[in-house]
N, C-alpha and C positions, 0 to 999 in steps of 0.2 A: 572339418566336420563331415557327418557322412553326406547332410546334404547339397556340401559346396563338390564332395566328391562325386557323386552322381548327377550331378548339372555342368559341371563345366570339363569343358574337353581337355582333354589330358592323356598321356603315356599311359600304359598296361603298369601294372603295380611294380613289376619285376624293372622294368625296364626305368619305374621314376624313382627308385631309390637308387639306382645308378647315375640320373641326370643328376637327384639332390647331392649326392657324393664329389662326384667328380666334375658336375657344371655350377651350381649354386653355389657351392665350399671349394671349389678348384681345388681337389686335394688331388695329389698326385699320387700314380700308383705305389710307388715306395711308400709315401706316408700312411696310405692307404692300409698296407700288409703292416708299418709298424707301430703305427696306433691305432687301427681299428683291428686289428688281425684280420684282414682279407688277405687271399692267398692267389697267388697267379698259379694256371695251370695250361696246361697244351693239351689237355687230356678232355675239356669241357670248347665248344664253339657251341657260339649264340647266331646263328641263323634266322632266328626268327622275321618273319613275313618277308620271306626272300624266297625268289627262285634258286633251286638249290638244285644241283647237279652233280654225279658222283665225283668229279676231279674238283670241285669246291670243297670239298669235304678234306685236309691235310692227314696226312698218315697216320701221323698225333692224335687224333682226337676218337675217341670212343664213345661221348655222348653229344652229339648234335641236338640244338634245344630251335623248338620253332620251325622248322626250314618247311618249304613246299615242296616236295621230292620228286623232281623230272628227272627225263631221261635226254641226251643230247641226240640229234637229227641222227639216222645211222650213215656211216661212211663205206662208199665202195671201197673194197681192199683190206678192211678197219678193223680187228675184232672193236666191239662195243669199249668205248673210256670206264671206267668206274674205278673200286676200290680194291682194286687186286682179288686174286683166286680166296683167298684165306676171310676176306672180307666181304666177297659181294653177298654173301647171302641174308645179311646182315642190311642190305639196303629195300627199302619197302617197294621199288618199282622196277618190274621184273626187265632184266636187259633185252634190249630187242638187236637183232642185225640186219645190217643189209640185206634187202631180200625183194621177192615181189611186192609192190605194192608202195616202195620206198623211195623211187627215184627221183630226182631233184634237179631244175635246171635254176640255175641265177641268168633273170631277166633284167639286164643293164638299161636303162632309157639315158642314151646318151645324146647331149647337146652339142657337141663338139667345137666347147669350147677349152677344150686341153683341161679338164676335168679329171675325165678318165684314167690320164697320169698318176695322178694323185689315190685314184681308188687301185691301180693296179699294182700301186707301189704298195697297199697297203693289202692287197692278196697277196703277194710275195710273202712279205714281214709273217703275216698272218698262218702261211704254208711251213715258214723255217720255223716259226716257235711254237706251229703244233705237232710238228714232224715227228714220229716213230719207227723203231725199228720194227715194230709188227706190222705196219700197214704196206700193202703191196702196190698203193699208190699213193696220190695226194692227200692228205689227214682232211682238208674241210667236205662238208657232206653234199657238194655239187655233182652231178654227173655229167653233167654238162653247161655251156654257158653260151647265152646269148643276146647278143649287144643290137641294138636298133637305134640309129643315129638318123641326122637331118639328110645326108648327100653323097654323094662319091667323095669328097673327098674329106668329110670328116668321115667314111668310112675308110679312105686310106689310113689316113691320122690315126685313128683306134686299132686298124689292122698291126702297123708298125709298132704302137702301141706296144703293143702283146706280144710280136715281137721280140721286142727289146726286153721289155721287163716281166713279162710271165714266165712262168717256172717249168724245169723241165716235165713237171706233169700236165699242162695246159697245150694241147694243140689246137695252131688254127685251122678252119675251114675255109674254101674260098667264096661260100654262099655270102652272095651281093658284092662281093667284093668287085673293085674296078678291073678291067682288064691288065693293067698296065703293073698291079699287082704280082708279079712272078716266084714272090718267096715264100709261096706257100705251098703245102703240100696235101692237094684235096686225097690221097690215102690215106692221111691220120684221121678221118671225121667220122669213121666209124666207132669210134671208143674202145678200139683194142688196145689200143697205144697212147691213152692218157685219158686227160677230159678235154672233149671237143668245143671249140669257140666259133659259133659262127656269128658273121655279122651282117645285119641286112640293114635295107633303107625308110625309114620312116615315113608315113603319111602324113605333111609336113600341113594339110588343110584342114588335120583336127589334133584335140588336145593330146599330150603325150602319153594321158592317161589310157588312149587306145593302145597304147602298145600292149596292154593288158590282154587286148581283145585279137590284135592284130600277128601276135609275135606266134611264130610256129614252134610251137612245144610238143615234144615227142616225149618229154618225162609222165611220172604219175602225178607230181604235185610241181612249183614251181616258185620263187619269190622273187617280185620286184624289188628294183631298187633304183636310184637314178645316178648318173656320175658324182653329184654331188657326194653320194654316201664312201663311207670306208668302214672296213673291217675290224676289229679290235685285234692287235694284236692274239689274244686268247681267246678269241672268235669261238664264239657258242650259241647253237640254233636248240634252245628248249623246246622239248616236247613230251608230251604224257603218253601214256599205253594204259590198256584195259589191263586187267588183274593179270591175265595170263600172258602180258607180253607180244600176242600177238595184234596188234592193230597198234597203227598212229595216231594219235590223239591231240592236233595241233594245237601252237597256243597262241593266242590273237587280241594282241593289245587294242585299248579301244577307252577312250572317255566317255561318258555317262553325258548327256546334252544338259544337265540340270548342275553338273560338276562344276565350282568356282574353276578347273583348269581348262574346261571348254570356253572360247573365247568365242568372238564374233565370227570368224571363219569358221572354226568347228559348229556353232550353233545356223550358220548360212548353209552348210551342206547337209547338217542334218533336217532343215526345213525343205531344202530343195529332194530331199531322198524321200519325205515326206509328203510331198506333194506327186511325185513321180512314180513310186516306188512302194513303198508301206505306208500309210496316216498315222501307223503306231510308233514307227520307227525312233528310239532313245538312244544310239550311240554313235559314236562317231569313233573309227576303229585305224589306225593309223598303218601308213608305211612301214615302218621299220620293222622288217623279221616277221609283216602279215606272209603265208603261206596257202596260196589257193590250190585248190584239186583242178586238176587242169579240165577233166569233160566237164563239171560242174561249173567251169568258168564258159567256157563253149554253148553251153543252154544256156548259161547266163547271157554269154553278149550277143546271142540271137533273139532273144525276149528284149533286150534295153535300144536292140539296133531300132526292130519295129514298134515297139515303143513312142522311142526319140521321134521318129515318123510324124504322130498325132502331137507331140504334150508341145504347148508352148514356149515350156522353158527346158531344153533336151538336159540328160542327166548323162554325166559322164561315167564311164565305169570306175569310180573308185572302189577302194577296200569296205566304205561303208555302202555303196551304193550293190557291192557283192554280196554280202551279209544280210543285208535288209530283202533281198531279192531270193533269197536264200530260207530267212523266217517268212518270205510271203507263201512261196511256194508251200513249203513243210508246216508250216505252222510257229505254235509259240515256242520260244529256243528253249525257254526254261521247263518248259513243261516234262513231268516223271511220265505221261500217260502213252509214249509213244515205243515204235517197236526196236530194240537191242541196231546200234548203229553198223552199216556194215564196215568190210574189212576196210580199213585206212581213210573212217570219216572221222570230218573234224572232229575239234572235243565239243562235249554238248552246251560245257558254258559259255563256251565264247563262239565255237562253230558248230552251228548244225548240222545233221548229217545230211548228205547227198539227196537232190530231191528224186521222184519216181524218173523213171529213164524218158516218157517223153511228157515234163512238164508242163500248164498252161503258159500261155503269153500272159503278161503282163498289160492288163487293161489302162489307158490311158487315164489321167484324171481328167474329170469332166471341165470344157472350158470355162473361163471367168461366163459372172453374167453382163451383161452390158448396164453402159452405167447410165445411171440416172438421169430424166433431161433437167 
């Protein structure tokens, strides 16, 4: 009836006469084409409410239905991925390249408990199966990389590491490295001759999540991530542009604090960011593939250092603890009333743009009151 259809949750109309077909009725595609007359085609993808990106798109296909149309991180050396000369114009977000404004370091927080292994093996994988003949260097969109571990000798561990199993486009540096270290060649860390790895030593007396705060980035933007993480083999850094292609327009995953998939942990930092940070503060904005502007991160962790100072309960720099710091300074994120963002600020849904160059500190929240006798 119409009005069990407009009350109760359910699939897009398109989409539930697929589930009744082929989930309800298990019919299978053959029976599908010969008793209902449906017809398979390579000419039609269903993309819908997917991040979509030119190399998602197969050669085949001429109508994409639904997709969100990004563009992928741009790569030093790379012309831009998409769909061939004869096709791109045909795609609605205009290609960007490597350029000012685009540089990129992957910031490793590594534990050194032979983790690393594992993520490095999975940068290799990740370098041979995006690998091109047009790019004049490593296909993923890093310019540089840098690892901050517990100690000398999980920085050896990581050193050798790399090593061993990073690709001939990855050189080390010998920044923090141990003495006793000999195989490396501090001439490659200028970036003429590959993407540079440095490794340094971690401040082992606060959370990892300082490495945020602490790690020296010489790029324009930059992304965490911790040994734990790996690469996808077909590794893809989304991102938006303005109409005209020039500016980077990040994209920043992030639960909602009211969302069944915020849990007790996510609804604990959004109350601790809340208290510290924004009283408005709704999201909780995760690890994986968040991308911070690096001077935007630097007045950030100079406003949360003195901050942490007064508040009782200090706040660490997390992804949400960035963002929220971010709508304090600038204002509401959502808000239309504000001025055109500048070159390579976030995107406005999910990141705000850059606050004014010398922002306010961050006022502390006022202490508890004392309790009752």
């Amino acid at each position: 009836s119409d009005e069990l259809w407009t009350t109760v949750k359910h699939s897009s109309f398109d989409v539930q006469l697929s589930e009744g077909l082929f989930g309800d009725r298990n019919v299978s595609l053959e029976e599908a084409e010969r008793v209902y007359g449906y017809k398979t085609t390579p000419l039609i993808s269903n993309l819908a409410a997917t991040l979509t990106v030119p190399r998602d798109i197969p050669d085949t296909v001429v109508l994409a239905h639904g997709a969100v149309y990004l563009q992928e991180w741009p790569v030093p050396g790379c012309p831009p991925t998409g769909l061939g000369v004869d096709r791109a114009g045909s795609y609605p977000r205009s290609m960007l390249a490597a350029g000012a404004g685009t540089s990129l370091t992957l910031l490793i927080s590594d534990f050194g408990d032979g983790d690393i292994d594992r993520l490095l093996a999975s940068l290799r994988a990740a370098e041979e199966h995006l690998a091109r003949p047009a790019c004049a260097g490593s296909p993923l969109p890093f310019s540089r990389v840098a690892v901050l571990t517990n100690g000398a000798g999980s920085a050896a561990r990581a050193a050798m590491s790399f090593l061993r199993r990073a690709t001939r486009h990855f050189r080390l540096c010998r920044s923090g490295l141990p003495e006793e270290e000999e195989d490396v060649d501090s001439s490659l860390c200028d970036g003429s001759s590959g993407v540079p790895v440095e490794i340094g030593l971690r401040d082992t007396s606060v959370s990892a999540w300082w490495d945020i705060c602490k790690a020296n980035i010489s790029t324009d933007w930059f992304m965490q991530v911790t040994s734990d993480f790996t690469l996808a083999r077909n590794f893809k850094l989304p991102v938006d542009t303005d109409a005209a292609g020039t500016r980077l327009l990040p994209i920043s995953p992030f639960l909602d604090f009211d969302s069944e998939s915020c849990g007790r942990e996510c609804r604990d930092e959004v109350s601790r960011v809340r208290a510290g940070i924004l009283p408005a503060a709704n999201r909780h904005y995760l690890q994986a593939q968040t991308v911070y502007r690096t001077d935007v991160r630097s007045e950030f962790c100079r406003a949360l250092e003195a901050a942490n100072e007064l508040l009782p309960d200090p706040v660490d720099p997390t992804p949400t603890a960035y963002f929220a710091y971010m709508e304090r300074v600038i204002g509401d994120v959502g808000s239309e009333q504000r001025a055109p963002p500048l070159p390579a600020s976030p995107r406005p849904s999910t990141s705000p743009p850059p606050p004014s160059p010398s922002p306010p500190p961050m006022p502390p929240s006022p202490p508890p009151p004392p309790p009752s006798p």
